[in-house]
C-alpha positions in Angstrom: -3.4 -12.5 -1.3 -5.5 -11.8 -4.4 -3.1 -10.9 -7.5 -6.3 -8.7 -8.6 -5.2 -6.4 -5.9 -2.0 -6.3 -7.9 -1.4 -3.5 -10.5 2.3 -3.6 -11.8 3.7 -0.6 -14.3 0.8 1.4 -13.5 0.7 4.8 -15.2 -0.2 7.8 -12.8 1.0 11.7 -12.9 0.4 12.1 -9.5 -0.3 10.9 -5.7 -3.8 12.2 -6.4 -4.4 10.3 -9.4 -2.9 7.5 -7.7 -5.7 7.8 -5.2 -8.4 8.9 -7.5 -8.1 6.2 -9.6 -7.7 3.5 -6.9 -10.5 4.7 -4.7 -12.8 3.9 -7.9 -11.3 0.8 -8.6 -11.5 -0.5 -4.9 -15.5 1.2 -4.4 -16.6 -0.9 -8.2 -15.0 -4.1 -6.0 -16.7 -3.3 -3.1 -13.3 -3.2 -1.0 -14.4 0.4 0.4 -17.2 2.8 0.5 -17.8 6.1 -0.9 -15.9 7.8 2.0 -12.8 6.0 1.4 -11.4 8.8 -1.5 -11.5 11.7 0.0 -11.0 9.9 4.2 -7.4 8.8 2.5 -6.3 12.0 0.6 -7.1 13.5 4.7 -5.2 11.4 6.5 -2.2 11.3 4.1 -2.0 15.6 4.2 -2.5 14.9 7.8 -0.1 11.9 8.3 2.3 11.1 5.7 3.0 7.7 4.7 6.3 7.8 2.5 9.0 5.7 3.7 12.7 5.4 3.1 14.7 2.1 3.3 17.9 0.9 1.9 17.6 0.9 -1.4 14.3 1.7 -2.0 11.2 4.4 -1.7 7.9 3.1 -0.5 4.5 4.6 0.4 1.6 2.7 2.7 -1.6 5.0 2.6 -4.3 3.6 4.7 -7.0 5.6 6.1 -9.9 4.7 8.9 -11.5 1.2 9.3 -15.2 2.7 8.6 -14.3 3.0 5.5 -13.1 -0.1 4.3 -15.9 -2.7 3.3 -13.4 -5.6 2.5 -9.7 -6.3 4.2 -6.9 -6.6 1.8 -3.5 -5.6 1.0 -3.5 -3.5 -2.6 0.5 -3.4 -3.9 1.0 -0.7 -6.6 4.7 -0.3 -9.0 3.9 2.5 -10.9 6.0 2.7 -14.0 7.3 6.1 -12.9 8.1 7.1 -9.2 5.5 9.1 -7.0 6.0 11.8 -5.0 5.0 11.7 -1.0 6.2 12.7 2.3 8.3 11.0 4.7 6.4 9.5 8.2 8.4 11.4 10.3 10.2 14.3 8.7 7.9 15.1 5.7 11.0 14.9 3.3 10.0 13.7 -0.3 10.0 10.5 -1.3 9.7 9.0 -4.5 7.4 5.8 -4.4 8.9 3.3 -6.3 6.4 0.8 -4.6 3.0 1.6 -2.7 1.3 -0.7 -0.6 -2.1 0.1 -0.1 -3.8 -0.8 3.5 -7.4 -1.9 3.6 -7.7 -2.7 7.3 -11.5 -3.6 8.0 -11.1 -4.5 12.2 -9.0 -1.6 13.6 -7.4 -4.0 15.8 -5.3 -5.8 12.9 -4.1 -2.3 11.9 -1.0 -2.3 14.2 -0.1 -5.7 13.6 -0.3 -5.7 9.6 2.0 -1.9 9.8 4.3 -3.9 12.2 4.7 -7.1 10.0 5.4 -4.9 7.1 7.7 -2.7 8.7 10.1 -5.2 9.7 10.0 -6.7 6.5 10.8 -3.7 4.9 14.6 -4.3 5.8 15.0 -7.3 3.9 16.6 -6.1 0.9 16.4 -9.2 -1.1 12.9 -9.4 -0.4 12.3 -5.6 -1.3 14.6 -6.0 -4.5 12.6 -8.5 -5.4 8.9 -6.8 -5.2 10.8 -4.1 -7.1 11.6 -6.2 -10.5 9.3 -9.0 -10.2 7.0 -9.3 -12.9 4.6 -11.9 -12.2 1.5 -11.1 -9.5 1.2 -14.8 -8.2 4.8 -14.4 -7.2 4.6 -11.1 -5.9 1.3 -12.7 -4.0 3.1 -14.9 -2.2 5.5 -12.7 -1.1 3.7 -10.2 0.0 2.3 -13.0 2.3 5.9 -13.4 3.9 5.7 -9.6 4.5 3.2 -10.2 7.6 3.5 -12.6 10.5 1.6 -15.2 12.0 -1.7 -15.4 10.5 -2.3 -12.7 7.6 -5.8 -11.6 9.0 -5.9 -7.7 6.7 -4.9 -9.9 3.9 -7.7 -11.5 1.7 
């Protein structure tokens, strides 16, 4: 896991600034191409990504493998909450913690989501991506979050 793909107390206003200003960020790194901004913004109108587990509010955006140029996992605490939309029953959520997916072989797609879902119900482990303040800590939890080998995460 690279700890540059970690951005802790992050200042956005919104879910699109979020995405605005990570699609830039990830295009200048060459982790996606130029389609990747406005393919993500899609599929999260489309298919909402917000998530709901004990004690905490998540969000996983991810968006087609054609336009990701580079695998990786990108984790995002913004200093304030961000507004999304449940999975299943479009409900708000507010993002306390985003994990963003950059899943280059669509094949690893379904194992990465699986190995991060079932981690998300550790608590300690969730608690602990929620205050922890160094990135080479949160790097090598975020391994943990995946099993077997961590092919989506650089």
């Amino acid at each position: 896991m690279d700890t540059s793909l970690i951005f802790l107390d992050a200042d956005f206003a919104s879910k699109d600034e979020l995405f605005e200003t990570m699609s830039g960020w990830l295009l200048e790194h060459g982790y996606v191409n130029d389609t990747y901004q406005g393919a993500l913004a899609r599929r999260e109108r489309q298919f909402p990504t917000g998530l709901k587990i004990p004690g905490h509010q998540l969000a996983i955006p991810h968006t087609d493998s054609e336009c990701i140029e580079r695998p990786g996992l990108v984790f995002i605490r913004p200093r304030k909450p961000l507004a999304f939309q449940e999975m299943c029953s479009g409900d708000p959520v507010d993002a306390e913690m985003i994990f963003i997916l950059l899943v280059k072989n669509k094949s690893d797609q379904m194992p990465l989501l699986s190995g991060l879902m079932s981690r998300f119900n550790d608590r300690a482990l969730m608690d602990r991506l929620s205050s922890e303040k160094k990135p080479e800590v949160i790097a090598e939890l975020l391994k943990s979050c995946v099993k077997g080998d961590a092919v989506c995460l650089s």
